[in-house]
C-alpha positions in Angstrom: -31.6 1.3 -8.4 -34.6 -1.0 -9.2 -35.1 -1.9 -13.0 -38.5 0.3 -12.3 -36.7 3.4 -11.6 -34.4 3.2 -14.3 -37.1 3.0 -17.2 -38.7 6.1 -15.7 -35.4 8.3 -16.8 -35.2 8.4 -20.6 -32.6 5.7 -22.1 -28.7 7.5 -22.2 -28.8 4.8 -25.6 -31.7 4.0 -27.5 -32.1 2.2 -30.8 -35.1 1.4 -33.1 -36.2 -0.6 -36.1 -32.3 -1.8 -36.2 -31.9 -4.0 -39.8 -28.5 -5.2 -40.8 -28.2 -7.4 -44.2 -25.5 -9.8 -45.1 -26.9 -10.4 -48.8 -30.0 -13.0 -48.0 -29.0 -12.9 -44.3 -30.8 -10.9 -42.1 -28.8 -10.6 -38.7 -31.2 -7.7 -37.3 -34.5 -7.5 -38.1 -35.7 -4.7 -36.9 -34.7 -4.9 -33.6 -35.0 -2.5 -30.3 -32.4 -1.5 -27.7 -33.0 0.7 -24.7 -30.1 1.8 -21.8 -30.5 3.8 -19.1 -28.3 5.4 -16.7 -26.6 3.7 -14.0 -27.8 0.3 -14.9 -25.6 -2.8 -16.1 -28.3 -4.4 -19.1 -27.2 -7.5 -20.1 -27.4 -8.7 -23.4 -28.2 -12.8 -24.0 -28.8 -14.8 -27.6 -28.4 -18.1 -29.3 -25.3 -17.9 -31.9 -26.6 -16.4 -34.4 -29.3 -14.1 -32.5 -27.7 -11.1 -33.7 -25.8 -10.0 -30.3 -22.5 -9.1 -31.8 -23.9 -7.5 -35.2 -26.3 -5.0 -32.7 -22.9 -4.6 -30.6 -21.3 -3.8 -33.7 -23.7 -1.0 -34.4 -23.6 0.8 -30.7 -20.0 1.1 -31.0 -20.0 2.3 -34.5 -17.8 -1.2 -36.4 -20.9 -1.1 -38.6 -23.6 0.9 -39.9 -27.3 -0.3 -39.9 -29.1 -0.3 -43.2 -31.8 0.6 -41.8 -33.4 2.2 -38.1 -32.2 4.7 -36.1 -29.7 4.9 -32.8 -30.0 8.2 -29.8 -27.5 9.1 -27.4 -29.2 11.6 -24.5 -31.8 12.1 -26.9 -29.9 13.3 -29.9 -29.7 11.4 -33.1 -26.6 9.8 -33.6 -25.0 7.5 -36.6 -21.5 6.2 -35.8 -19.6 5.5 -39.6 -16.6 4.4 -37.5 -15.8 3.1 -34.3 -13.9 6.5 -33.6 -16.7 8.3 -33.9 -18.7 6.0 -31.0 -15.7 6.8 -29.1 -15.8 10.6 -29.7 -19.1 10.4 -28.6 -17.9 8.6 -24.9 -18.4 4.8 -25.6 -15.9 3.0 -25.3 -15.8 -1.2 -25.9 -13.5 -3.8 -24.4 -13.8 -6.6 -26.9 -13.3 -10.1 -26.2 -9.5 -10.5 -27.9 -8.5 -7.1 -25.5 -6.8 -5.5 -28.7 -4.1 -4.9 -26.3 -0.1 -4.5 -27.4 1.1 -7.0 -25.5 4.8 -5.7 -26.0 4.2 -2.3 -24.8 4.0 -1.7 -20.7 1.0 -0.9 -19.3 0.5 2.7 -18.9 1.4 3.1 -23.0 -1.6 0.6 -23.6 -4.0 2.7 -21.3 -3.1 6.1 -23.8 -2.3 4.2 -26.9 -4.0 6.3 -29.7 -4.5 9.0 -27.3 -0.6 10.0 -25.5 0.1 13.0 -24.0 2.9 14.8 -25.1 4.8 17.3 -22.9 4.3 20.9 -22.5 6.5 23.7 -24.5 8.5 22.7 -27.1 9.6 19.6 -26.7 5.8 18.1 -26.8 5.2 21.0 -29.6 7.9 20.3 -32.0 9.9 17.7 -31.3 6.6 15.7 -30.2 8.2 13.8 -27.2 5.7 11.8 -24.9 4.9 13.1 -21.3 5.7 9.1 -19.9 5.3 10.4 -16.4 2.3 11.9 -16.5 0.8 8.9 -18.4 2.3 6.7 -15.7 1.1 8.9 -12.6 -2.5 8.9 -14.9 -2.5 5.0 -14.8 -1.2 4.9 -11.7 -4.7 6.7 -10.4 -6.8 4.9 -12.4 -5.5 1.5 -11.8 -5.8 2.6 -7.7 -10.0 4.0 -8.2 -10.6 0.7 -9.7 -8.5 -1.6 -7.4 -6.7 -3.2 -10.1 -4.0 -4.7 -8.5 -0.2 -4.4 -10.6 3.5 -4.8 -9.9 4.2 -1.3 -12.3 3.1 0.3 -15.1 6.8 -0.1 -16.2 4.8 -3.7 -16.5 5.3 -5.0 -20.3 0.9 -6.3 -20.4 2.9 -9.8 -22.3 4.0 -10.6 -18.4 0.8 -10.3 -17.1 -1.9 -12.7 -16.0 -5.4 -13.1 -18.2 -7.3 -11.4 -15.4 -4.8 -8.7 -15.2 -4.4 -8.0 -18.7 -8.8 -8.0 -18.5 -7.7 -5.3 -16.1 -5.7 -2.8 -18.4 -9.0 -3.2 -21.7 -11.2 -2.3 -18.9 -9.1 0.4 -16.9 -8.5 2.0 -20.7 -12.6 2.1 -21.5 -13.2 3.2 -18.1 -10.3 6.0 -18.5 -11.8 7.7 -21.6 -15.3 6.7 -20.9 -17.8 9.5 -20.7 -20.9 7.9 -21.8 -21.1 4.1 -21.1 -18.7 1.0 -21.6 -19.7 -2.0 -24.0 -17.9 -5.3 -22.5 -17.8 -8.4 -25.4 -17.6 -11.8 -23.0 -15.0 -10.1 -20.6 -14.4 -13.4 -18.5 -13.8 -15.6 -21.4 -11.1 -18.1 -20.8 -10.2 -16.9 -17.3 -10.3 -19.4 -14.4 -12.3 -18.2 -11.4 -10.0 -16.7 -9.2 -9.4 -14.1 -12.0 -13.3 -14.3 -13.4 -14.0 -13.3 -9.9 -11.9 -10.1 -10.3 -12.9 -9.2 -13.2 -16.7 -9.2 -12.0 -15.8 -7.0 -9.1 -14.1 -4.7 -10.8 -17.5 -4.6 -13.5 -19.5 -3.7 -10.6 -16.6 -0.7 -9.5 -16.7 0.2 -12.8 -20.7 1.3 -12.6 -20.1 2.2 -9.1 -18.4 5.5 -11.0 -21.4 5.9 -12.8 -21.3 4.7 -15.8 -23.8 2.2 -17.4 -22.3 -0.8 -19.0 -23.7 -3.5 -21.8 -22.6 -6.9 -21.1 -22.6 -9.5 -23.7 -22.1 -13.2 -21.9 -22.8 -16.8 -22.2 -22.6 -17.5 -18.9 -25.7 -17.4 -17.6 -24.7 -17.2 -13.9 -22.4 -14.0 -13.9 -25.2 -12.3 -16.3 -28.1 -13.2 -13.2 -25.4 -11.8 -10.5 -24.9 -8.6 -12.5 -27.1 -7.3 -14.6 -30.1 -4.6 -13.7 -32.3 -6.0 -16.9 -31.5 -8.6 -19.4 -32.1 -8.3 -23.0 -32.9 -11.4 -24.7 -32.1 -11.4 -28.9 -33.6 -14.1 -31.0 -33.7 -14.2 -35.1 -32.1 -10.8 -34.8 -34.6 -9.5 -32.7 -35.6 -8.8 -29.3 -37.7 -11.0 -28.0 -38.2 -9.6 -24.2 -36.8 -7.4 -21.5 -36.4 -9.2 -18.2 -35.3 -8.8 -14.8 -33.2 -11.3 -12.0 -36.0 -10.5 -9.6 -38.5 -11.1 -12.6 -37.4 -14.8 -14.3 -35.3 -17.4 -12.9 -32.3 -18.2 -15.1 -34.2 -21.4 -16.5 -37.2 -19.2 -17.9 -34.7 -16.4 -19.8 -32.9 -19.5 -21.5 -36.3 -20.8 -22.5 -37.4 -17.2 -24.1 -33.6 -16.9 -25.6 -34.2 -20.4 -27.2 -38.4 -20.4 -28.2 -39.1 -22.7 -25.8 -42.6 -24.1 -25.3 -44.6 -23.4 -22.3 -44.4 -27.3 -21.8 -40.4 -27.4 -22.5 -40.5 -24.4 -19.6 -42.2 -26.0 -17.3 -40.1 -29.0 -17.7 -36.5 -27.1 -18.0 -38.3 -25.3 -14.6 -39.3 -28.9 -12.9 -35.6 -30.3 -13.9 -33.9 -27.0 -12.3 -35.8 -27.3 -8.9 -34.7 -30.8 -8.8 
């Protein structure tokens, strides 16, 4: 879908006027936020742009002191990332908060397990493992996420695999959209490669993601539109078939049109 037919649905997120204050810090200022349905929008900054204090405030880890966040239109303030989750976003963020000890199918309901039926789930509160495992099982297989077992402690698994189980657990209670903090961080690129596929599988079930990345490349490959934070704003809303990778780095960073042109004339070269 082209970045032009997205903007005419109405945003499934919206934010406005987003201010955040850290005593004489100001790590939003005001800033906007608009996703819309089906589309992966990248999000881009400097350190310090305010990138993972907005993220912080979609997924509910922090309230805004000031501005206003919708969700399909409705007004919305998250006082806790439970409550952003209640409401269908889910986050993968970039430390996984998996339990590495526990197999993989318990990490996909942890918080959330289903406990069998009668009276042995009523009162004695015993876990229905099976059903959790045949549950993971199907979820792993729609998103072609390949494992040994679920049986699989997620310790004994590789970077890109244990990627795999944070982003198989978002997409599996996900109603709304996914938020991904720097998902291929530290991976090599056998693994970053699978975990960009299984990004693009993951819209391909409709839902919208926001990805926050550094690496410049992987967010041109992606993303629908690209939102560019700087001084805890945004600054502009681009597009890959809009601005080559060299003129979004010179917006993120207040470039001058002669620094452009030169980063531009270097790039060609």
């Amino acid at each position: 879908m082209s970045a032009a037919a997205q903007t005419e649905q109405a945003p499934l997120l919206e934010a406005r006027g987003l201010v955040k204050r850290y005593g004489q810090v100001v790590a939003l200022n005001g800033t906007d936020f608009e996703l819309y349905p089906g589309e992966i929008l990248a999000i881009i900054g400097d350190n310090g742009a305010g990138k993972s204090t907005l993220i912080k405030a979609l997924s509910g880890a922090l309230q805004p002191d000031e501005g206003e966040m919708r969700l399909d239109g409705e007004r919305v303030h998250f006082r806790s990332p439970r409550d952003a989750r209640r409401a269908g976003i889910e986050t993968v963020y970039q430390d996984l908060a998996v339990a590495p000890s526990l197999d993989i199918a318990t990490n996909i309901f942890l918080g959330r397990e289903q406990r069998r039926k009668g009276p042995l789930g009523r009162f004695l509160r015993m876990l229905d493992k099976r059903a959790m495992r045949r549950a993971a099982v199907r979820h792993f297989d729609e998103l072609q996420i390949g494992v040994q077992s679920m049986a699989q402690a997620v310790e004994n698994l590789s970077g890109g695999q244990r990627q795999g189980v944070a982003v198989a657990r978002a997409a599996t209670w996900a109603s709304r959209l996914i938020i991904m903090d720097e998902p291929t961080a530290a991976l090599g690129v056998k693994e970053t490669r699978q975990v960009l596929d299984l990004i693009l599988r993951v819209r391909a079930r409709g839902l919208p993601v926001i990805l926050i990345s550094h690496d410049m490349p992987h967010v041109f490959e992606l993303a629908d539109r690209i939102h560019i934070m700087r001084l805890g704003r945004r600054v502009a809303v681009v597009t890959p078939h809009t601005h080559t990778m060299a003129e979004a780095v010179a917006i993120m960073t207040g470039a001058t049109p002669g620094e452009l042109e030169q980063a531009m004339t270097k790039e060609v070269e």
